[in-house]
N, C-alpha and C positions, 0 to 999 in steps of 0.2 A: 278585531284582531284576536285570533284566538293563542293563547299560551297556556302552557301547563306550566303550575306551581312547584311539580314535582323537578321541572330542568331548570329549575334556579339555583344560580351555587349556595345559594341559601337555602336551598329546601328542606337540610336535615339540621337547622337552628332555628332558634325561637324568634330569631329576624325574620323567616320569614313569613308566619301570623302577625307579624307587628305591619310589615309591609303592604298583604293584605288587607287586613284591618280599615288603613288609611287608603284603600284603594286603585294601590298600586298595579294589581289586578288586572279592573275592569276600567281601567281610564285608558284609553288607547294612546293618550297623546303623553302619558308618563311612564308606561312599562318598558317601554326601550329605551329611558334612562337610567331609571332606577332599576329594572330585574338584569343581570347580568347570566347569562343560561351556560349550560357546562356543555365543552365542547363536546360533538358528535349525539347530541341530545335534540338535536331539532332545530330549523332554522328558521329563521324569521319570516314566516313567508303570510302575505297578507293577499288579501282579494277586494276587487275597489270597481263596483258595476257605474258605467256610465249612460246617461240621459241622452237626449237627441240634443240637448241643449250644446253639447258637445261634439266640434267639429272632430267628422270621423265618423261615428255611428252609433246607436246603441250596443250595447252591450258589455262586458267585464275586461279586467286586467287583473293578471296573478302576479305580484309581484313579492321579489325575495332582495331584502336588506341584511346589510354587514352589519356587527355589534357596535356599530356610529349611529345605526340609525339609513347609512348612506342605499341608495338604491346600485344594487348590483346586474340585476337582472329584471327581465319585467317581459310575460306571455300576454297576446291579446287574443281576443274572440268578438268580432265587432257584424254585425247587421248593415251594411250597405245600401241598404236598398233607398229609393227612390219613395217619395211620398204617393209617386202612381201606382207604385207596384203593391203586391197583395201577398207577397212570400218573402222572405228571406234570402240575404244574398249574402254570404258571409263569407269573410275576410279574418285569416289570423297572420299572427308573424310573433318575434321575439326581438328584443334591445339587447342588447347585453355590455354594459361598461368594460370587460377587457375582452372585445371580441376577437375571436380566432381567426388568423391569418388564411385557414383553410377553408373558410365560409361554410363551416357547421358554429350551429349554435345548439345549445342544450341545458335543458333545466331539470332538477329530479326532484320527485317529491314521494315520501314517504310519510307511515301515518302521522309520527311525533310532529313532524314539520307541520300539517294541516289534516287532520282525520276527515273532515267537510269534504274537502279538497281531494285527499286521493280516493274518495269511495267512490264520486263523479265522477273522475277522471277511470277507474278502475271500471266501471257501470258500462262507461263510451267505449272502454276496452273490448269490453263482454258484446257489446250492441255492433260494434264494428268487422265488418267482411273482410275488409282492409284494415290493417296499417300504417300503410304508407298513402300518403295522400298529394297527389300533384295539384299546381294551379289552372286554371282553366285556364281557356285563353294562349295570347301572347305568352305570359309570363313564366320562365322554366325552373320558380325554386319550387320546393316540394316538404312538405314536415311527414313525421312518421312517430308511435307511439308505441312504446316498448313495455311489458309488465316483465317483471323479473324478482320473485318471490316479494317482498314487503316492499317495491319502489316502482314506482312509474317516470319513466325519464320521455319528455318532449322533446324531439329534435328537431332542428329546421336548418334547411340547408339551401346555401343560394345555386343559381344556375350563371347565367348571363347578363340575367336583368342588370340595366342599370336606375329602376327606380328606386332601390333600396340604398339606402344612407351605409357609411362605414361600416357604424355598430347597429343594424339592426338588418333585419330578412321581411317581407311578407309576403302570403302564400293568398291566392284569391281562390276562393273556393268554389264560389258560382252559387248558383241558384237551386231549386228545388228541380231542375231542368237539367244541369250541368252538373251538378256535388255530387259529388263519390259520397255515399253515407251521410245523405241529406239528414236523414232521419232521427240518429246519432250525436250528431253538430245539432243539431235541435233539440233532443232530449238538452245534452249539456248545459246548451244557452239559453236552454228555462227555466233551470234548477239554479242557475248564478245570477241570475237576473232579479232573484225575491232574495231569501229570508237569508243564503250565506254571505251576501254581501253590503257592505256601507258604501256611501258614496260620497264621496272629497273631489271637491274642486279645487282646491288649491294642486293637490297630489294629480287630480288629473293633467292641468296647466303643466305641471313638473314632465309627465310622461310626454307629452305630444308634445313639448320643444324638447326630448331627448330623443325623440322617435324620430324626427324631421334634422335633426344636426346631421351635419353634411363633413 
């Protein structure tokens, strides 16, 4: 989880080297109760790569928490494919706990939120021909990716489907055959897959019965 010290409401008292000191820091599973961050300074937004061990697929979830800790939103970027196949077949979509009646969904991220996070997302920006990206197939939602000076906002939007739950969208991207900006989608989901992300299972279990509620 990465955080800066400086958007702590403590950051211009001597609480907070003491805080640090004991840790508070770099222990991921105490700095969202102890550091309390000043609004409009960054948000909690965390990245959690999944295994095959994990029904669904390999690959990452971005996800962004309220000051409880509570999961507000949450992006995927997930690997499909089959153990015969030899490529990538990828699949994204978005959760969102007070999803919009209008079936957009949208997440934004800028640097304080996650620097890891939007330089990737910024890179995909630069490497992509497209924008807007539809599902293959049957399926008619579609996401699209915005840069707009220091912020990159994901959106995803449904069509007709009805495989997607209340609160959530996903977009099937297809294959190294079918994906608009194969190439791209694959930069991405190799640079998330190593060294910027950790892996929870428990957090993942929490995601895919929120992903699946009906």
């Amino acid at each position: 989880m990465e955080r800066k010290c400086e958007n702590c409401m403590w950051g211009e008292t001597e609480l907070k080297d003491f805080s640090c000191d004991i840790g508070f820091c770099n222990d991921e599973n105490l700095v969202c109760k102890s550091h309390q961050f000043r609004e409009d300074l960054g948000k909690d937004i965390d990245i959690v790569s999944c295994g095959c061990f994990i029904d669904g697929g390999e690959g990452f979830y971005i996800i962004e928490r309220d000051e409880n800790g509570k999961i507000v939103r949450f992006v995927w970027l997930l690997n499909t494919e089959t153990e015969a196949d030899n490529y990538y077949n990828f699949c994204t979509g978005m959760w969102d706990r007070n999803a919009s009646t209008t079936g957009r969904f949208k997440m934004s991220i800028k640097p304080e939120d996650n620097e890891g996070l939007y330089e990737a997302l910024s890179e995909f920006y630069d490497l992509s021909l497209s924008k807007v990206f539809d599902s293959s197939g049957f399926c008619p939602n579609w996401m699209s990716i915005e840069r707009e000076e220091d912020e990159i906002t994901l959106t995803f939007c449904k069509g007709a489907s009805f495989l997607d739950s209340k609160d959530s969208v996903e977009v099937y991207l297809g294959d190294c055959f079918t994906c608009t900006e194969y190439d791209a989608f694959d930069s991405l989901f190799q640079k998330f897959l190593g060294s910027f992300t950790s892996e929870d299972r428990n957090t993942l279990m929490k995601l895919l019965s929120l992903k699946r509620s009906i």
